[in-house]
N, C-alpha and C positions, 0 to 999 in steps of 0.2 A: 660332542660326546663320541668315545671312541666305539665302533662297534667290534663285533667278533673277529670279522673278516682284515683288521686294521693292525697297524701294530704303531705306536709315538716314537718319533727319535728325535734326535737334534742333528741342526743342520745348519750349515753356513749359507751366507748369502751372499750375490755379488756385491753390497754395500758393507759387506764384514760384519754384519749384525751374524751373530747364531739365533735361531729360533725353534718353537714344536712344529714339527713335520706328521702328518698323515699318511701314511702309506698302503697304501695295498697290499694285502699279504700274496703270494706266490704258490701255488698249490705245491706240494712236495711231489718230486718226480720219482719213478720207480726206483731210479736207481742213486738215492739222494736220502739225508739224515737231516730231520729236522729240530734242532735247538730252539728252546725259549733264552733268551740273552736275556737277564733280568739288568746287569751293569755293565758298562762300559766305561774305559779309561780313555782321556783325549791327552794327548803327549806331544811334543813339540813338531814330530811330525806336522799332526795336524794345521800349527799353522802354516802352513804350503798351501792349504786349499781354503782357506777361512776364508777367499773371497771367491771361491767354486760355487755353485748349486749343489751342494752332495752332503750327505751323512757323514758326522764328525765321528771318530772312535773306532778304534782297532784291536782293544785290549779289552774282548769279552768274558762277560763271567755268566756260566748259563743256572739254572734251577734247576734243582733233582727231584 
């Protein structure tokens, strides 16, 4: 279960699986603006890192 403090994403693996990630959210700093990303696009970029540790997606879309 996800809690407050959390936020889901997808993320590659060293074996090339993508899978749900758990993250820690980041406290917002003073001088910093923080978005809810409700979508994200994965685009061919992305497979460059499909076999990284990392968060897939670079083409966010936030909530108003």
């Amino acid at each position: 279960m996800i809690n407050p403090d959390q936020i889901k994403a997808l993320a590659a693996a060293p074996d090339g699986k993508i899978h749900e990630k758990l993250l820690q959210k980041k406290p917002v700093g003073d001088n910093e603006v923080g978005i809810r990303v409700t979508h994200s696009g994965v685009c061919a970029t992305d497979l460059h890192y499909v076999h990284a540790d990392m968060v897939l997606g670079h083409e966010g879309l936030e909530s108003t």
